[in-house]
DRENPA-126730 format. One record per residue (C-alpha): residue number from 0; residue in one letter; x negated, y negated, z. Coordinates in steps of 0.02 Angstrom, whole numbers, plus 50000, padded with zeros to 5 digits. Layout:
residues N
R  nr rest     X     Y     Z
R NUM    a     X     Y     Z
...
***
This chain:
residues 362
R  nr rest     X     Y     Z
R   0    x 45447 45139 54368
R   1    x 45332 45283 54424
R   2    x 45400 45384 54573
R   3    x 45254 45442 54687
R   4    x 45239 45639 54741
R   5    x 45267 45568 54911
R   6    x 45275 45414 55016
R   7    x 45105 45356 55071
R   8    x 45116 45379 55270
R   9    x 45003 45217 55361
R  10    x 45015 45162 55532
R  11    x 44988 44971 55578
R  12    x 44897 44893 55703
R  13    x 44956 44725 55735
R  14    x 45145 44692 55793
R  15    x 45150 44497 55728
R  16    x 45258 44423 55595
R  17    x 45132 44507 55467
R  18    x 45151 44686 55541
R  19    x 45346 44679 55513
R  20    x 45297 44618 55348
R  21    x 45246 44811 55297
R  22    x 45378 44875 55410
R  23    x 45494 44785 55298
R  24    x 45420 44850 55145
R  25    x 45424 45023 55204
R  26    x 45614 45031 55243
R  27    x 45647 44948 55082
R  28    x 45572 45073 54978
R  29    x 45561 45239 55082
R  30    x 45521 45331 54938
R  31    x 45360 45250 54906
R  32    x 45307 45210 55081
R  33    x 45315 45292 55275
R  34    x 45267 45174 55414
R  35    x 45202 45320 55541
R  36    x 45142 45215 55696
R  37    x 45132 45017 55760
R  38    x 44976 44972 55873
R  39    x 45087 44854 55997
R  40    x 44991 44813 56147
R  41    x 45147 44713 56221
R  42    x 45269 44870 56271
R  43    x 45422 44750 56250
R  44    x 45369 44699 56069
R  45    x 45362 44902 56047
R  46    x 45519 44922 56092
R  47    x 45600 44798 55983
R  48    x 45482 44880 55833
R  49    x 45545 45057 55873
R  50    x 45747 44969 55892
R  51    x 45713 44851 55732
R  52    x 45651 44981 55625
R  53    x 45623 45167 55692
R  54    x 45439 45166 55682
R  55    x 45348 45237 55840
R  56    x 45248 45113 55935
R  57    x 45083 45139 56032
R  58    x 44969 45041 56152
R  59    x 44808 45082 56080
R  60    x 44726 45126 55929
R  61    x 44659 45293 56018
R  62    x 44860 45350 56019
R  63    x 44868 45313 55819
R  64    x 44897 45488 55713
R  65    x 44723 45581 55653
R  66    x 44640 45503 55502
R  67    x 44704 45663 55419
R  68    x 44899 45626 55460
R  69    x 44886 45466 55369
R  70    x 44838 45419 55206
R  71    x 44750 45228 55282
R  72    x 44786 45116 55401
R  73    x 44832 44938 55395
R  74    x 44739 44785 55511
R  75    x 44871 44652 55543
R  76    x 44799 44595 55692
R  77    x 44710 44402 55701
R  78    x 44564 44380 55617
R  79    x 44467 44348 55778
R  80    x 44500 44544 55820
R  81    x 44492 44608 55631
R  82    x 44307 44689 55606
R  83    x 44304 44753 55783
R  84    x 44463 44816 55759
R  85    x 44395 44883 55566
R  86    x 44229 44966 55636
R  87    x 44335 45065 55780
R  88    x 44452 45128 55639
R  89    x 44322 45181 55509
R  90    x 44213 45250 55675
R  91    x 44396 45360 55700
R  92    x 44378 45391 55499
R  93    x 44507 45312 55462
R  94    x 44541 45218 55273
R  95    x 44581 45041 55314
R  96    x 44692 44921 55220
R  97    x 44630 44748 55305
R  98    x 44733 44590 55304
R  99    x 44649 44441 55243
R 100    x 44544 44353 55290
R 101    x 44425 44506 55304
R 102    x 44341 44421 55407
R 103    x 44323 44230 55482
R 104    x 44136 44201 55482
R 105    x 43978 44267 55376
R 106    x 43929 44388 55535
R 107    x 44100 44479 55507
R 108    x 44069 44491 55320
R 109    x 43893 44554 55352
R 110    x 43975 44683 55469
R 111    x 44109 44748 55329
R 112    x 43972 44749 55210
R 113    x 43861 44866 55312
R 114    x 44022 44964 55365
R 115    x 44042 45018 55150
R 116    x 43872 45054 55139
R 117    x 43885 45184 55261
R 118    x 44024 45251 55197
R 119    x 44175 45177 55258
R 120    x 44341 45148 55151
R 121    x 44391 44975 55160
R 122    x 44500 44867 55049
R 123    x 44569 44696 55067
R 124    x 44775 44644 55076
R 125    x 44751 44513 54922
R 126    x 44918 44501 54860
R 127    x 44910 44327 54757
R 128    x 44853 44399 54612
R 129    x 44971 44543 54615
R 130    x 45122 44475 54639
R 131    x 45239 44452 54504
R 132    x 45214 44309 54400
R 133    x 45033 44290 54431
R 134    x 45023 44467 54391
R 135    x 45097 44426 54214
R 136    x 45018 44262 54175
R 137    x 44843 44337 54226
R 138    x 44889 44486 54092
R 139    x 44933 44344 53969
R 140    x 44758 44258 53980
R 141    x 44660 44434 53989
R 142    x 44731 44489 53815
R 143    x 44636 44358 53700
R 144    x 44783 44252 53658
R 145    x 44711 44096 53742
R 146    x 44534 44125 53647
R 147    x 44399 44125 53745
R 148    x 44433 44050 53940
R 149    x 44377 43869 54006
R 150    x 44459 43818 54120
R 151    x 44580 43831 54249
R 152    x 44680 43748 54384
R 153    x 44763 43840 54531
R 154    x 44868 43764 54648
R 155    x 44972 43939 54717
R 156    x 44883 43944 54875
R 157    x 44758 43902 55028
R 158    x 44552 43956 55043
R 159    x 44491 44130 54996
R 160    x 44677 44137 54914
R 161    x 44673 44004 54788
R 162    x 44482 44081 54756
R 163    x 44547 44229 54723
R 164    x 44678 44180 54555
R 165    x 44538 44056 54516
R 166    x 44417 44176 54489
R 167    x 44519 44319 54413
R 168    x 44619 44154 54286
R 169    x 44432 44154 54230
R 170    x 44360 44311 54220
R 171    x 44223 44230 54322
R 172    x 44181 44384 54417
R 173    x 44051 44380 54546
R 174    x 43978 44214 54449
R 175    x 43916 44077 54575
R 176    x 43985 43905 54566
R 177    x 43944 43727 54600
R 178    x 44078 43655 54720
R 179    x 44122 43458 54730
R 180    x 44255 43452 54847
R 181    x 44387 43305 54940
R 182    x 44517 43304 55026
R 183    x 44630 43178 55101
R 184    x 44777 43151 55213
R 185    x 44960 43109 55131
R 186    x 45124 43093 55189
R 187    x 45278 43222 55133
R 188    x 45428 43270 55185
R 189    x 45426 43415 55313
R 190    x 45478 43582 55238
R 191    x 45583 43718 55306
R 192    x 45484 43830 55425
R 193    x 45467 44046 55398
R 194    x 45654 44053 55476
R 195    x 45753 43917 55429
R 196    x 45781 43750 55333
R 197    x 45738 43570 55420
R 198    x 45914 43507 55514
R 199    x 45843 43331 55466
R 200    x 45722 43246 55347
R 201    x 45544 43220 55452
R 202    x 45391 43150 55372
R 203    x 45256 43230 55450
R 204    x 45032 43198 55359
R 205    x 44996 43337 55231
R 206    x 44822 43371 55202
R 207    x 44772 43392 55014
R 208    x 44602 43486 54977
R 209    x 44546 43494 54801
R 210    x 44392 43572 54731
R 211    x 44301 43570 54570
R 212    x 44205 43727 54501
R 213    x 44068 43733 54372
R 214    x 44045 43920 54362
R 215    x 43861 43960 54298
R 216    x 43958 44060 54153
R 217    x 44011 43884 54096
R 218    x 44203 43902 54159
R 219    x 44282 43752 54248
R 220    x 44398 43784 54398
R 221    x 44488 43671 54506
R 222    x 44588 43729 54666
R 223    x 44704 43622 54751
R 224    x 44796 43652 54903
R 225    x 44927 43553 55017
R 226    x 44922 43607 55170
R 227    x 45122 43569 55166
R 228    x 45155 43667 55026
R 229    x 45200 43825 55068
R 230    x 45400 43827 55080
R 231    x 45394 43644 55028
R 232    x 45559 43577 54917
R 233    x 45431 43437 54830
R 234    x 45273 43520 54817
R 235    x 45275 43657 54659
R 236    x 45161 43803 54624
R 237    x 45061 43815 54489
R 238    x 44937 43893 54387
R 239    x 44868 43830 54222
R 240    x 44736 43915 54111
R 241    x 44672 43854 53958
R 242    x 44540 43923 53808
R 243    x 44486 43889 53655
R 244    x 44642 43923 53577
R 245    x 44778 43914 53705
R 246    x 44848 43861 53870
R 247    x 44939 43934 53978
R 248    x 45054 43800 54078
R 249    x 45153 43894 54202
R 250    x 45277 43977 54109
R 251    x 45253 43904 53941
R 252    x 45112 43959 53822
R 253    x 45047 43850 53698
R 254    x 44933 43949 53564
R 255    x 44853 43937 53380
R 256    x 44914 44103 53295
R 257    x 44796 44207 53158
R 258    x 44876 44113 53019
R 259    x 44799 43945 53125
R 260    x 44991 43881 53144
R 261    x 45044 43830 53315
R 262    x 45177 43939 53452
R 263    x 45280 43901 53612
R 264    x 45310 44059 53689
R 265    x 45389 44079 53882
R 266    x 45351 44192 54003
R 267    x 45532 44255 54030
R 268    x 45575 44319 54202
R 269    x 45675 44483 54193
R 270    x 45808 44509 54383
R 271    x 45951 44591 54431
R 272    x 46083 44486 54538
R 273    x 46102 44331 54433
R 274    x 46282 44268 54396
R 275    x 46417 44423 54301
R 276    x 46276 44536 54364
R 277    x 46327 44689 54506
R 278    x 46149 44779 54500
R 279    x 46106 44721 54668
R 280    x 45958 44575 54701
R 281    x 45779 44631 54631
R 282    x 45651 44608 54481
R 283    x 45615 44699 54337
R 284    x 45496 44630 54222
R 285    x 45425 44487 54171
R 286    x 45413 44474 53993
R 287    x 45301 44383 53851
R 288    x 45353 44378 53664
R 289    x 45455 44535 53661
R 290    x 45334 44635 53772
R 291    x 45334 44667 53960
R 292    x 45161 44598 54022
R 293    x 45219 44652 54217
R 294    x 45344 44779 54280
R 295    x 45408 44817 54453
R 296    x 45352 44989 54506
R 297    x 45493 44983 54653
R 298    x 45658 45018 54557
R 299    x 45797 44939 54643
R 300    x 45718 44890 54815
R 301    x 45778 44709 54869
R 302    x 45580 44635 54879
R 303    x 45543 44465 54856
R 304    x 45394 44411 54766
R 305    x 45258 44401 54891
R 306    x 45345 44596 54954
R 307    x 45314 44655 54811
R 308    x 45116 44595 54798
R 309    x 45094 44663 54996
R 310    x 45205 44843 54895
R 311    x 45081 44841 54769
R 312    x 44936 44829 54881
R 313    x 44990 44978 54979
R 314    x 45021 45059 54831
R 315    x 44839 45026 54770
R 316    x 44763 45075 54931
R 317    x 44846 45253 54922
R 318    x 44787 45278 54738
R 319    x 44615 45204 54803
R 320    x 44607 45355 54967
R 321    x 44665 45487 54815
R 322    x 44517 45452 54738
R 323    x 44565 45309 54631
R 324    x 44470 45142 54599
R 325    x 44448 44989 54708
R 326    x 44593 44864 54750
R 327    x 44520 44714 54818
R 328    x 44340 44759 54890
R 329    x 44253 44688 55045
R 330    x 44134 44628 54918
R 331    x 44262 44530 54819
R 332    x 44356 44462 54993
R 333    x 44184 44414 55054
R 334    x 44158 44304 54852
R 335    x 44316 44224 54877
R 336    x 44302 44185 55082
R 337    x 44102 44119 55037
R 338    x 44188 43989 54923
R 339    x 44291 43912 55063
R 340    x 44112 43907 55148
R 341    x 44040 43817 55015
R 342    x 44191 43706 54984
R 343    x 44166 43673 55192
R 344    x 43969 43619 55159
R 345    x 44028 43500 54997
R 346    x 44160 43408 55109
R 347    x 44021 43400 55270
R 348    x 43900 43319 55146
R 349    x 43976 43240 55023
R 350    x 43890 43300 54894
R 351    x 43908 43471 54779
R 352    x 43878 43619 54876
R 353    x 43790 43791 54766
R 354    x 43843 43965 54801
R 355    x 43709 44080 54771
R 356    x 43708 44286 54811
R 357    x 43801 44331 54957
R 358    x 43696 44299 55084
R 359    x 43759 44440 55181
R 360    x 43718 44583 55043
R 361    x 43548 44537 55033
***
């Protein structure tokens, strides 16, 4: 674990369930992260802010800090308010970390696009592909040990999300894609909700969206996504990437080695908290034939998974404002949000839909 200088300072505007989200993140590892300011139009949802976690709250983004008494600042607010809410901060000179989606329709990506190419500093709150184990298996398929990559099927999460692993599983960069897609209705057992588990079993219709991708690089993709499976006891995660020599399955790797014999390796998960341990509750490492392929940059700090993708995209976005390289551009939000256009057009027609050059960057 690297210990920054200092905590990166942000403010937030946005006071939803996502906001607290960061607010969260912040108390849980002060050392790494100062939440300055909360943009909370509603003074009563201010004032349980400022009571739930000590953070001052303000009613408008004039009242936020000065660009230069904060490292960025972080959109949480809907996605019908996010690129007005963008161009006012970067017009303030603000950095902005934006939640996803960057923005709903190809006018707000056009907008975002023409906001970096004056100038403004704008990144994207991706976390998928930096949370933990995605982080590792991604580092797994990236190091050659699965030959070259062909394939790949993502099932870890909905639209520009499930885009996003797909594309990085494949190296497939800013490579357009013919998109066959269906989807259907299905029943399943209702899930718990964000705050607790059902008190009865309900069936309630899922809706299941899956998508094949025939990258122009050669690369198949497919994404599939319940809309029921976030939370769900009965509907499982998963991520499988295959090549020429290997496949990765989850947490088992299948691979021909340099002496053309055949290995099982696991991904091995490494966490305090488990049973004889007194550490406390938080990861470590994940770990891949004796070496760790991800480690936790946030110590002891009781994170879940998905906390520690949002910690690493703060983290990312303060390196990015010191002068460091891109997190998750506007550019690459805008890719992975055109392919849930294009999946849209296959399902309206029938037919396969072709991405071409962001229309919007032209």
């Amino acid at each position: 674990m690297t210990t920054p200088a200092r905590p990166a300072r942000f403010a937030i505007v946005g006071s939803a369930f996502r906001a607290e989200a960061f607010l969260r993140i912040a108390a849980a590892a002060p050392e790494h992260f100062e939440a300055v300011a909360v943009v909370a139009r509603r003074p009563e949802r201010g004032a349980e802010l400022t009571a739930r976690w000590g953070v001052a709250t303000v009613a408008s983004i004039g009242e936020l800090p000065a660009a230069g008494d904060v490292d960025f600042v972080v959109n949480a607010a809907g996605a019908g308010d996010a690129v007005a809410i963008v161009e006012q901060l970067a017009d303030a000179g603000h950095a902005v970390l934006t939640e996803t989606p960057a923005a709903p329709d190809r006018d707000g990506l056009g907008r975002l696009h023409r906001l970096v190419q004056q100038g403004a500093r704008i990144q994207v709150a991706e976390q998928y592909h930096l949370e933990p184990l995605v982080s590792a298996q991604l580092a797994i398929a990236g190091s050659g040990v699965l030959g070259e990559l062909t394939e790949a099927f993502v099932s870890i999460a909905h639209d520009y999300h499930g885009f996003s692993v797909l594309r990085r599983a494949l190296g497939a960069g800013f490579q357009n894609a013919t998109v066959t897609a269906r989807r259907f209705e299905e029943s399943v057992q209702l899930g718990p909700s964000r705050y607790s588990d059902p008190v009865e079993a309900t069936t309630t219709t899922g809706i299941r969206t899956t998508a094949w991708l025939d990258f122009e690089g050669g690369a198949r993709g497919t994404y599939d996504w319940d809309d029921q499976q976030y939370r769900s006891f009965i509907r499982t995660p998963t991520l499988t990437i295959r090549g020429t020599r290997g496949e990765l399955r989850d947490v088992v790797v299948r691979y021909i080695d340099g002496d053309n014999q055949p290995v099982v390796s696991r991904i091995e998960r490494l966490a305090a908290g488990g049973a004889g341990n007194h550490e406390g509750l938080f990861a470590r490492a994940y770990s891949f034939e004796g070496r760790r392929v991800w480690s936790s940059d946030y110590g002891r700090a009781r994170l879940a998974d998905e906390e520690i993708g949002v910690a690493r995209a703060l983290t990312g976005m303060a390196r990015y404002v010191a002068g460091g390289p891109e997190l998750y551009s506007v550019a690459e939000a805008a890719q992975d949000m055109y392919f849930v256009f294009v999946l849209e057009q296959s399902l309206r027609s029938g037919r396969p839909a072709r991405s071409s050059t962001q229309p919007w960057a032209l």
